[in-house]
N, C-alpha and C positions, 0 to 999 in steps of 0.2 A: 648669830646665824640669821639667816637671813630665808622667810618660808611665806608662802601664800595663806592671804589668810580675807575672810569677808569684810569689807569696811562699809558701815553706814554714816555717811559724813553730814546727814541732815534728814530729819521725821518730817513726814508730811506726803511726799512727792504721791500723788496717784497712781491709783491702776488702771491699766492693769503692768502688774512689776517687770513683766517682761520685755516692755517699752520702755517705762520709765527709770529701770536700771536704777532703783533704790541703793541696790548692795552691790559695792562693784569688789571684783576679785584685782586684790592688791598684792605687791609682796614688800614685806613689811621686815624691819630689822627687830628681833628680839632678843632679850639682854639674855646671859645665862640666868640660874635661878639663883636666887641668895639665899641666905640660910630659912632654914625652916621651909624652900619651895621646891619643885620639880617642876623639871623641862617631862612634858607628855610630848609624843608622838599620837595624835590624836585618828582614831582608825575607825570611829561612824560618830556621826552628830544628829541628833532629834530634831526637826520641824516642832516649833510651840507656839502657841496664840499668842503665849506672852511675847517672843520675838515677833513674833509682825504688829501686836498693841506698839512695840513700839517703833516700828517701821512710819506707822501710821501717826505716833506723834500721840494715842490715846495711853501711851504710859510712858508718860517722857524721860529724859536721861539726858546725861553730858553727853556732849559730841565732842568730835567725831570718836568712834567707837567700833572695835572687834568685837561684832553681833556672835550670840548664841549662846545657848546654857546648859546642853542636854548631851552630854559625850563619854563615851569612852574609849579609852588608849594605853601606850606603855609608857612604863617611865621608862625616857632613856638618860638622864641627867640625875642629881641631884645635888640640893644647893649644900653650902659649909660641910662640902666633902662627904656629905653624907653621916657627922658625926651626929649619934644621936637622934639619925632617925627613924622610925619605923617601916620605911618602905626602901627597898631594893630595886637597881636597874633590872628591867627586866620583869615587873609588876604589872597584870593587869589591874586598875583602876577604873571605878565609874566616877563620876565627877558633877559634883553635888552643889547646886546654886546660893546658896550659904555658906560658905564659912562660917565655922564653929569653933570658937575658942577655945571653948570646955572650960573657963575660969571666971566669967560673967555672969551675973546675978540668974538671966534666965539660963543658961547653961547648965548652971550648979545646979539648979532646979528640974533638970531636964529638958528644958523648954528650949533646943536647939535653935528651933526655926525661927525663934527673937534675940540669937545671938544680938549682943548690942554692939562690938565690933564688928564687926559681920556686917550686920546695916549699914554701919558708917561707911565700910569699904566699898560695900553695893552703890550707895548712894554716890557717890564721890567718883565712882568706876575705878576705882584701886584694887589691888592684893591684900589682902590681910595686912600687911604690913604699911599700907600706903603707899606704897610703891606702886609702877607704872613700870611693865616690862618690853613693851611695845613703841616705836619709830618709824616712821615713815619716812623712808628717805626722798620721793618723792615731794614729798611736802615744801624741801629747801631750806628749813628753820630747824636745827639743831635743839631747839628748847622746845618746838610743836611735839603736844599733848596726846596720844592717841590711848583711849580707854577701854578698859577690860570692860565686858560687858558681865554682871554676877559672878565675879571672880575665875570665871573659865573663858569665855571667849571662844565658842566650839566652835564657830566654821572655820575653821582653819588647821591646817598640816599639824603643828608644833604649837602648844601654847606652854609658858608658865603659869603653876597655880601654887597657891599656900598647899601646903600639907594638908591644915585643916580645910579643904574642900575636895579631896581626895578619900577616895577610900576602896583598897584591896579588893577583888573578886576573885572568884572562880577563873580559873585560866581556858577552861575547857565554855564557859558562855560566851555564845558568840559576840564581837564586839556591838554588832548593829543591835541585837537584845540587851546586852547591859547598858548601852546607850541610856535606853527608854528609863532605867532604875532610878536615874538622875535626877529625872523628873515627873514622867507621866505617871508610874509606879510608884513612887513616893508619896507623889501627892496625891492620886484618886485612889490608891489601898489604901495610904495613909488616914485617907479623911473618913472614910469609911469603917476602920477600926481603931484609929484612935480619936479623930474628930467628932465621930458622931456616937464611937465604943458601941458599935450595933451590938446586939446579941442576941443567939438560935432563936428562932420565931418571931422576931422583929418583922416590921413591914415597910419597905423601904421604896421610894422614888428617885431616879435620877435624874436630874434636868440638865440636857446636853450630852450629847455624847461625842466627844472628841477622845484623844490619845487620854486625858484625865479622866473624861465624865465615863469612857467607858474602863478607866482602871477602877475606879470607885465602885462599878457595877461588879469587876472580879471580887472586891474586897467584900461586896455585900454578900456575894455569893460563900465567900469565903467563912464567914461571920455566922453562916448558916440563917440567912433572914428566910424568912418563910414566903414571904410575894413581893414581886420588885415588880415596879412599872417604871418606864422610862421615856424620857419626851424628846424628842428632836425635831428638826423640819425636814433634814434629809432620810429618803425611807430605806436607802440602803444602808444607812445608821443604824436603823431602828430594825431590820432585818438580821444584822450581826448579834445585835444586844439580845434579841431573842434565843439566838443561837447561842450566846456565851450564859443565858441564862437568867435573861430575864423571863418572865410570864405576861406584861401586858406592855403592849407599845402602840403610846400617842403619839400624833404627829402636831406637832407645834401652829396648825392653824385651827385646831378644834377649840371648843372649848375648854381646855385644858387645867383648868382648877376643878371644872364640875368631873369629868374625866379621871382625872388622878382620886377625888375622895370619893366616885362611886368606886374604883376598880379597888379600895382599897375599906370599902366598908365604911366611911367617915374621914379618910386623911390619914398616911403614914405616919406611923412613930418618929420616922427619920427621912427628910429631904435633904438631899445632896445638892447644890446648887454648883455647876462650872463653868458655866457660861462667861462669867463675866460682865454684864448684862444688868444694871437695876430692875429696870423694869419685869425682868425674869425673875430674881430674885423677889421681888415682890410677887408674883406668881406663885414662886416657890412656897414662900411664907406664907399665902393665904390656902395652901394644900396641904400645910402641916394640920394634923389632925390635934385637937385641944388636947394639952399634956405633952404635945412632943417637940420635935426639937428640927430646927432649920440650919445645914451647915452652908456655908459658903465658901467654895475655892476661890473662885471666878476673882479678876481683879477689874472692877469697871474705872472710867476713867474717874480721875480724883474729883471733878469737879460734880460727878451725877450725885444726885440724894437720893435714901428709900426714901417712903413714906408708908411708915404702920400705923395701925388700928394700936395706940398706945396703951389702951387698958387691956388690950389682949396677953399681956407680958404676964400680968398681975391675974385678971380674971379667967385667963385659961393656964394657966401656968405653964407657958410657953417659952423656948428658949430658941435664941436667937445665935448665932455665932461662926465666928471665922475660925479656919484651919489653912496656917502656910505652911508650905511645906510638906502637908500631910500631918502636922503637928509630930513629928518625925525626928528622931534623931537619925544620921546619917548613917552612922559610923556601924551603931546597932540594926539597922533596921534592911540597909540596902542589902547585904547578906543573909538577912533573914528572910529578906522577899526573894532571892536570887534560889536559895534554898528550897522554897517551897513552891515554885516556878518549875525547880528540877524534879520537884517530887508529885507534877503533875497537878498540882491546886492552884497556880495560876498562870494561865494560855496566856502569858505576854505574846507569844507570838501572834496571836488574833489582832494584835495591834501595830503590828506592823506592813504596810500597805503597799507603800514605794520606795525604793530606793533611786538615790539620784546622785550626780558627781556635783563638785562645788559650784562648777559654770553653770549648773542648771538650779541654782536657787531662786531665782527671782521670779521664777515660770513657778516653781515650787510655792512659795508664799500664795502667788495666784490660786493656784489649787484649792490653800488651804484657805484663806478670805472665801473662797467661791462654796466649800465646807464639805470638797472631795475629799474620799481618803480618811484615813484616820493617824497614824502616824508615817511621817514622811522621814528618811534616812541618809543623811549624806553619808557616804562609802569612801572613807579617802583611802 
C-alpha cells in the first residue's frame, strides 16, 4: 500500500525547520506485515527531543529514514494470517521504542529496555526481524533503503511494526493520550519509580521539564515523595510543574545547585536528570545530596563527557545511573500507567499542549528546539 509518511533524508539542516524543511511529507510504498508484525493505522504521534536530537544530527542514525517513535493506532493487518498471535484487527495499541523479545539475557531478567535484539534492530533501523518494510518510489532504485526509525516510524498514516513493540490498551483512551505512554509516560514515570524506586517521603528534583522531565515529576508525585523542586529555563514550564505538584521551582539561570540543596535541606535523595545535556547532568549530580542517587534520562550527544568528583562515588556513597526506557517493561507497565491515569493519579493530560496535522511538523520541531509547549501531537 502505498501512505504518507515523514522522511528525514539527511541530520544537520538548520533552523529554523520551517524553512529549512528537514522532514519532508512523502508517500511511501509499504510491504504488508510478515509474520510476527502488524500493519497499524497510525491515529496521533508525540513530538520528542529524541526526534529532533536527531534532526539535528546530535543523535545520529542511518539515513534516510521514517522519523518518530511515540504513537498510537489500530491494527488493521496482521502478518502470517494472524496465526498465533496475540493481537486482533481492530486493537487499540500504543507503540513502544524497543522492541522486546522476551527471550534475551536482559529480557529474561526483566531488563526490557536493553533488549539485545531490539538494539540491533534500532541501531540498523530494521524491524525486529531485520526486515525493512518501507520504499520509496520516488527514489527510482528498486534496492534504495528507506529506515524505520525505533522500530515504529510514527509520523506517518500506516506503519508496520513487530509485534514485540506493540502493545494493547484501553479502547476507550483517547488516541492522542495513549500516544504519550509510548514514550514520555514510560520513561519519566518510569525513571521515577523504577530508576530511581523513590519512596513516600523521599525528596526529589527534577531537571527539565519537557513531555519526560515533567512525567517523571507525575511519577514522584505518585511515589508519594515528600518535596520536589524542579528546574527549567522556561517559566511557563515551571508554572505547570507547580501546579502538577511540585513545591519549589528554579529557573535554570540561578544558581542552581546552591538552589536545589538549600530548598531541600542539603540535596535530594533522588535527581531526575532529562535534559539530555552533560553539563546539566553534572549540575544534577553535584545537587544530589551525600548518600543519594542521580538518575539520567536525557541522551546527550555521544561524543560529550561528564566529569565527576571521582571520590565522591566511594566517600559519599553516591550513586550515579541511567534509566531507558524508564527502565520499563512495556508490555507490563504501559497498562498499568494507562490504568492509573484512569484512576485519576496521573493527569497525562497536563502534558498535552498542541495538537498539529503531518504538514505542520517542521514548524512543530521549531517549537519544540525553541522549548514551547510540552507535548506536541500529530492527529492523523
Amino acid at each position: 500500500m502505498r501512505t504518507r509518511a515523514a522522511v528525514l533524508r539527511e541530520m544537520g539542516r538548520p533552523g529554523p525547520y520551517a524553512e529549512s524543511r528537514p522532514l519532508e511529507i512523502a508517500e511511501l510504498e509499504l510491504d504488508p506485515p510478515g509474520p510476527g508484525e502488524l500493519l497499524v493505522r497510525v491515529h496521533a504521534a508525540g513530538l520528542c527531543h529524541s526526534d529532533l536530537s536527531v534532526i539535528d544530527g546530535s543523535r545520529p542514525r542511518v539515513m534516510p529514514m521514517a522519523l518518530g517513535h511515540e504513537a498510537a493506532g489500530e491494527v488493521v493487518a496482521i502478518g502470517g494470517g494472524g496465526v498465533g498471535s496475540a493481537f486482533a484487527v481492530g486493537d487499540h495499541v500504543a507503540l513502544a521504542f524497543v522492541p522486546v523479545c522476551g527471550s534475551c539475557g536482559p529480557c529474561q531478567d526483566g531488563r526490557a529496555a536493553l533488549c539485545e535484539p531490539g538494539a540491533v534492530a534500532n541501531a540498523a533501523g530494521t524491524l525486529l526481524s531485520g526486515e525493512r518494510r518501507w520504499h520509496d518510489p520516488a527514489d527510482g532504485d528498486p534496492d534504495a533503503v528507506m529506515h524505520h526509525h525505533l522500530g515504529v516510524s510514527a509520523f506517518a498514516e500506516h506503519v508496520v511494526v513487530s509485534e514485540c513493540s506493540a502493545v494493547r490498551i484501553d479502547p476507550t483512551l483517547p488516541y492522542e493520550l495513549a500516544a504519550l505512554f509510548g514514550c514520555a509516560v514510560l520513561t519519566g514515570v518510569g525513571a521515577a519509580v523504577y530508576g530511581a524506586q523513590i519512596r513516600p517521603g523521599d525528596t526529589v528534583a527534577v531537571f527539565g521539564l519537557g513531555g519526560v522531565g515533567l512525567a517523571a515529576l507525575l511519577g514522584a508525585v505518585l511515589c508519594g515523595a515528600s518535596r520536589i523542586v524542579v528546574v527549567d529555563r522556561v517559566q511557563e514550564k515551571l508554572d505547570l510543574a507547580l501546579e502538577l505538584g511540585a513545591d519549589v521551582a528554579v529557573a535554570a539561570d540561578e544558581d542552581v545547585v546552591a538552589a536545589v540543596r538549600e530548598a531541600t535541606g542539603g540535596g535530594p535523595d533522588h535527581v531526575l536528570e532529562t535534559v539530555g545535556n552533560a553539563d546539566v547532568l553534572g549540575q544534577a549530580y553535584a545537587a544530589t545530596r551525600r548518600g543519594g542517587q542521580t538518575v539520567t534520562v536525557g541522551l546527550p550527544h555521544p561524543d560529550r563527557m561528564l566529569t565527576i568528583p571521582a571520590v565522591s562515588l566511594v566517600a559519599e556513597e553516591r550513586t550515579l545511573k541511567g534509566s531507558y526506557l524508564g527502565s520499563c517493561v512495556p508490555a507490563r507497565d504501559i497498562p498499568r500507567f494507562v490504568a492509573l491515569h484512569q484512576a485519576g493519579r496521573l493527569p497525562v493530560e497536563q502534558l498535552l499542549t498542541h495538537r498539529l496535522g503531518l504538514d505542520d511538523l517542521n514548524a512543530g520541531f521549531d517549537r519544540l528546539a525553541r522549548g514551547e509547549g510540552v507535548r506536541q501531537v500529530v492527529v492523523l
